[in-house]
C-alpha positions as CSV (number, residue, x, y, z in Angstrom):
1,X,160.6,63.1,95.7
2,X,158.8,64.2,98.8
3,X,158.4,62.0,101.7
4,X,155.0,60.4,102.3
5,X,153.0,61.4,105.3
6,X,154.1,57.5,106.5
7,X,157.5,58.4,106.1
8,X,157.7,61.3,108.1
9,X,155.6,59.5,110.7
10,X,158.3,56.6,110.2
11,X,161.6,59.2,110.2
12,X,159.8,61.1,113.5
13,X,159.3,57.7,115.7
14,X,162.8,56.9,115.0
15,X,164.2,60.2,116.6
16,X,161.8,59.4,119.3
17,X,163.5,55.9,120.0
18,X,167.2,57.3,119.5
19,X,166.4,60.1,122.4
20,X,164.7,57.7,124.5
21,X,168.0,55.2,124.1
22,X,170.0,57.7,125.6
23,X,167.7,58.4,128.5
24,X,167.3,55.0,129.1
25,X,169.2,51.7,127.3
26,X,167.4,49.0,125.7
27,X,168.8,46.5,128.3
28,X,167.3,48.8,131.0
29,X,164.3,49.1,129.6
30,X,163.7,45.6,128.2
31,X,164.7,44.5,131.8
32,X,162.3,46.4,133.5
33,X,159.3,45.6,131.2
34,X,159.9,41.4,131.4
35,X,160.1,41.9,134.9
36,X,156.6,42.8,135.0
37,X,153.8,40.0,134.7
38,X,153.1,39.0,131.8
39,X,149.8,40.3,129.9
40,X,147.2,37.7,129.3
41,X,146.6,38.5,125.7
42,X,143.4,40.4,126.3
43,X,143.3,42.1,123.7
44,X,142.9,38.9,121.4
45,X,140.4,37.8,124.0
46,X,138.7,41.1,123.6
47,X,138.0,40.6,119.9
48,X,137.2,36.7,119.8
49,X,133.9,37.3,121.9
50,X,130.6,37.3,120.6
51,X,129.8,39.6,117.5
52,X,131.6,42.5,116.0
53,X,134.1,44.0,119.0
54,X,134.7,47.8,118.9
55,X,137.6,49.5,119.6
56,X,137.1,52.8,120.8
57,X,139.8,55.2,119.7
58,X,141.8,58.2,122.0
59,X,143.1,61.2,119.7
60,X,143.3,64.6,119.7
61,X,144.3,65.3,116.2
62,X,144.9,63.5,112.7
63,X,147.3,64.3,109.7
64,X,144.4,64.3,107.2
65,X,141.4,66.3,109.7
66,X,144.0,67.9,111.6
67,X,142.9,69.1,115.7
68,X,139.7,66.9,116.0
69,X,139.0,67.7,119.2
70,X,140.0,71.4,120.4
71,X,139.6,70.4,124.3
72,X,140.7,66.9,124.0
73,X,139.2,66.0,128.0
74,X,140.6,62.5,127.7
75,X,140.3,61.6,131.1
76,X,136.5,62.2,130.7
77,X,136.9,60.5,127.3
78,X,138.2,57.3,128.8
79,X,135.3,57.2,131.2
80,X,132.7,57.5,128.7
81,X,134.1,54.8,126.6
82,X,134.6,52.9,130.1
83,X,130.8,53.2,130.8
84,X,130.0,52.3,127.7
85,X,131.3,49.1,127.9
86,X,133.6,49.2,125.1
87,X,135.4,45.7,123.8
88,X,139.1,47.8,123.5
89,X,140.7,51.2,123.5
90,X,143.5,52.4,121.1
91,X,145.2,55.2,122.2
92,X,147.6,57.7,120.0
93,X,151.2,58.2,121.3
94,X,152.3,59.5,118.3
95,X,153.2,63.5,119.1
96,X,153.7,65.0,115.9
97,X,150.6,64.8,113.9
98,X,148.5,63.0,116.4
99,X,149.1,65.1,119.4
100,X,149.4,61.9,121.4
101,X,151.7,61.2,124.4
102,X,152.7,58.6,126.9
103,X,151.4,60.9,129.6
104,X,148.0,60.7,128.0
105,X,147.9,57.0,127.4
106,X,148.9,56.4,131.2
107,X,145.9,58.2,132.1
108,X,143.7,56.5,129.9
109,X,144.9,53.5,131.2
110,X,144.4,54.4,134.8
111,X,140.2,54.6,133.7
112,X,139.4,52.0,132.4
113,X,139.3,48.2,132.6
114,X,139.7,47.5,128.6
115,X,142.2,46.2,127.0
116,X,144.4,48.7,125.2
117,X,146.3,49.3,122.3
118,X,149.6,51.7,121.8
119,X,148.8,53.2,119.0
120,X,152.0,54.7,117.1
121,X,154.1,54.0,114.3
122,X,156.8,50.8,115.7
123,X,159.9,50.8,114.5
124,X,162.4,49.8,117.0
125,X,161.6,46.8,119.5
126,X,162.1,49.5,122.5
127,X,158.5,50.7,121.8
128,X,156.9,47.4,122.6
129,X,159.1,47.3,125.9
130,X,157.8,50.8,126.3
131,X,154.3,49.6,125.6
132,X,154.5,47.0,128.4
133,X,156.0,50.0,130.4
134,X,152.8,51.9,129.8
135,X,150.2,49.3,131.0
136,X,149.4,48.2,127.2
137,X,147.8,44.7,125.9
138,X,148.7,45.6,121.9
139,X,151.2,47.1,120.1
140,X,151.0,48.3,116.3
141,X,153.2,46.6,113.5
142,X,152.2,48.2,110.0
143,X,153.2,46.4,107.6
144,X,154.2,49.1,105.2
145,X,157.1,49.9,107.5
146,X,158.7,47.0,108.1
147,X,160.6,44.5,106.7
148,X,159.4,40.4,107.0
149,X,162.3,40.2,109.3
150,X,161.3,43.2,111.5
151,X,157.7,41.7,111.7
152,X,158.5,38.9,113.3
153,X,160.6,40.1,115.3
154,X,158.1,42.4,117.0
155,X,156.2,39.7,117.0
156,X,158.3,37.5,119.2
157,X,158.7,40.9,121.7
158,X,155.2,41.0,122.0
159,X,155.0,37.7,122.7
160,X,157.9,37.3,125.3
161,X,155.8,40.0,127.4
162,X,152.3,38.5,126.6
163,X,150.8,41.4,124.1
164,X,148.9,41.0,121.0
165,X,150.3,42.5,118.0
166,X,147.8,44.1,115.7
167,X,149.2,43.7,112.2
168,X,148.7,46.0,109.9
169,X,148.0,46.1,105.9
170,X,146.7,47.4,103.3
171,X,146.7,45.1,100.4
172,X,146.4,41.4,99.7
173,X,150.4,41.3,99.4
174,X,150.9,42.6,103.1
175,X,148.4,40.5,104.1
176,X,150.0,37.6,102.8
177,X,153.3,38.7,104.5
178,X,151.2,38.6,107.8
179,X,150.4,35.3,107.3
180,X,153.8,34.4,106.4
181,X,155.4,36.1,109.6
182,X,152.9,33.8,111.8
183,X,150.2,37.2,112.6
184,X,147.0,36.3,114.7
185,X,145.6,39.7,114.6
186,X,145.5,41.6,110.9
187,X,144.2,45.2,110.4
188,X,143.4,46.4,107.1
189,X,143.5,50.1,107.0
190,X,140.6,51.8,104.8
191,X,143.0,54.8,104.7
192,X,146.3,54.8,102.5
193,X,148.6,55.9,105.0
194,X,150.9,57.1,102.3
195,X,148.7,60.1,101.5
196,X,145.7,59.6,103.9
197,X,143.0,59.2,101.9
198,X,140.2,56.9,102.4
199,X,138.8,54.1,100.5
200,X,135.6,52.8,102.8
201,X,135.2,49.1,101.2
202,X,139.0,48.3,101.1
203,X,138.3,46.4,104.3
204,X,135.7,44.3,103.0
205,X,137.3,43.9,99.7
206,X,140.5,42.1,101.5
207,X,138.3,39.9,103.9
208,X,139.0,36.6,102.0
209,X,142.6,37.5,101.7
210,X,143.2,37.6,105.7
211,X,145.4,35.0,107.0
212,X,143.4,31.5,108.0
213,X,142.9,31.9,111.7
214,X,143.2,35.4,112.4
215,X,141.7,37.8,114.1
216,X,140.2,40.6,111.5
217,X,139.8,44.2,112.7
218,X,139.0,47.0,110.3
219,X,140.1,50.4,110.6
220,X,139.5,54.1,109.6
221,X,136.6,55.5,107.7
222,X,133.3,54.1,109.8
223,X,131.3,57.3,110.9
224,X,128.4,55.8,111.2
225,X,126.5,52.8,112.5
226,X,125.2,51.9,109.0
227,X,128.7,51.4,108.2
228,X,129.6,48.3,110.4
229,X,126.8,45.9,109.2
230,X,128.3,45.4,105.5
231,X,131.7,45.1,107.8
232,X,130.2,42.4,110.1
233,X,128.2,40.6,107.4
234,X,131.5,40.3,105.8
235,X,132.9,38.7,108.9
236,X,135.0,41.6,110.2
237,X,135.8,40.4,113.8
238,X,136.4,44.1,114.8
239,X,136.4,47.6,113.7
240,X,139.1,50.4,115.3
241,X,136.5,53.9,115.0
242,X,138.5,56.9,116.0
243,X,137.2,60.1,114.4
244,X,133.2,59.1,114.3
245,X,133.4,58.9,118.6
246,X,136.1,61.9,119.3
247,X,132.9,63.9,117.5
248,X,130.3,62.3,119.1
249,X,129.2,64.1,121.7
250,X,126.9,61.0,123.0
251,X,129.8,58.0,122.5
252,X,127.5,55.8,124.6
253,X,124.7,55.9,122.2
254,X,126.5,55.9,119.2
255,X,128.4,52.4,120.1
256,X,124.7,51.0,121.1
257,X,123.6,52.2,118.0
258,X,126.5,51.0,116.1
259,X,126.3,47.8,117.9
260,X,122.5,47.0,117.1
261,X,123.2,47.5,113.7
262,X,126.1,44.9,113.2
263,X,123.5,42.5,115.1
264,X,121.3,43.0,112.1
């Protein structure tokens, strides 16, 4: 049986972390990144304000759209969202069918002010060391690729260096192992990461299923601003909008639009 898009993602980060062990240890690297200060969970802050919070999202490509965004200027990318006055920024690391890179994330860090997520696919504690390395507030724990154990484990990394851990699912089951594993931030994913496609209300569907107390960010398939206000009448706490703002050749006026209408 052929591996799932997730898999391969999966298989690819873990060749990633075994190089990056032999450049540099895990006791080296954990070292270096608890010797930092520790993060103030902004990115939890970020999302617990007033209304629906957007996270604004940095990528050049996608498995399912493929190169999004030919000239990918995301220097001038992060300033937009920056002026813009966006809540949070996920940015891809993820090199093989996102086209992402540390190198990039560094420089969206160094413009702008917002919180930010690492977004790639964790599967090894050294990538939320890395994370803290790279100036992030959040790291990405999905769920679907790891065990309960594994969960909270990342968990208690993120932790130990102040980030917020946005948990991912995509069904009432992994939400309820996100509740079990102590998760104060839950994503549900409107795309199946498994084969990539999308289903647009899953997000809304599993609302009531989220743990009690957390944070609830919804992710993938909002293009449009009609698309938040069913997602903040529902009580979404956040959306993540990646594709829809890479496009946009205004971002600025799409997040005012998009932010008038969850006001609605």
């Amino acid at each position: 049986m052929a591996e799932t898009i997730l898999e391969q993602l999966a298989a690819s980060a873990r060749v990633r972390v075994a190089h990056a062990r032999e450049e540099r240890p895990l006791e080296e690297v954990a070292a270096q990144a608890r010797a930092l200060p520790m993060r103030a969970h902004a990115f939890a802050s970020a999302l617990a304000g007033e209304g629906l919070a957007f996270i604004c999202e940095v990528k050049k490509a996608s498995p399912s759209k493929g190169v999004i965004d030919p000239v990918f200027d995301y220097r001038a990318i992060a300033r937009a969202y920056e002026a813009a006055g966006v809540d949070a920024v996920s940015c891809l690391t993820e090199p093989t069918r996102f086209l992402g890179s540390d190198d990039v994330f560094r420089a969206v860090r160094s413009e702008v002010t917002a919180p930010m997520l690492r977004k790639d696919f964790t599967v090894d504690p050294y990538q939320i060391y890395e994370a803290r390395l790279l100036g992030a507030d959040a790291v990405l724990l999905i769920c679907a690729l790891l065990t309960d154990s594994e969960l909270a484990d990342g968990l208690a990394v993120a932790d130990e260096l102040g980030l917020d851990a946005l948990v991912e699912a995509h069904d009432a089951a992994e939400l309820a192992r996100a509740a079990t594993v102590g998760a104060r931030i839950v994503g549900v994913n409107n795309r199946d990461l498994h084969d990539f496609s999308v289903e647009s209300h899953r997000a809304v569907a599993l609302v009531e299923a989220a743990p009690q107390g957390a944070l609830f960010v919804a992710e993938s398939g909002i293009r449009e601003s009609a698309d938040v206000r069913g997602l903040s009448a529902a009580g979404v706490d956040a959306v993540l909008v990646g594709e829809a703002f890479m496009r946009a050749d205004d971002k600025a006026g799409l997040l005012a639009a998009m932010r008038k209408e969850a006001a609605r």
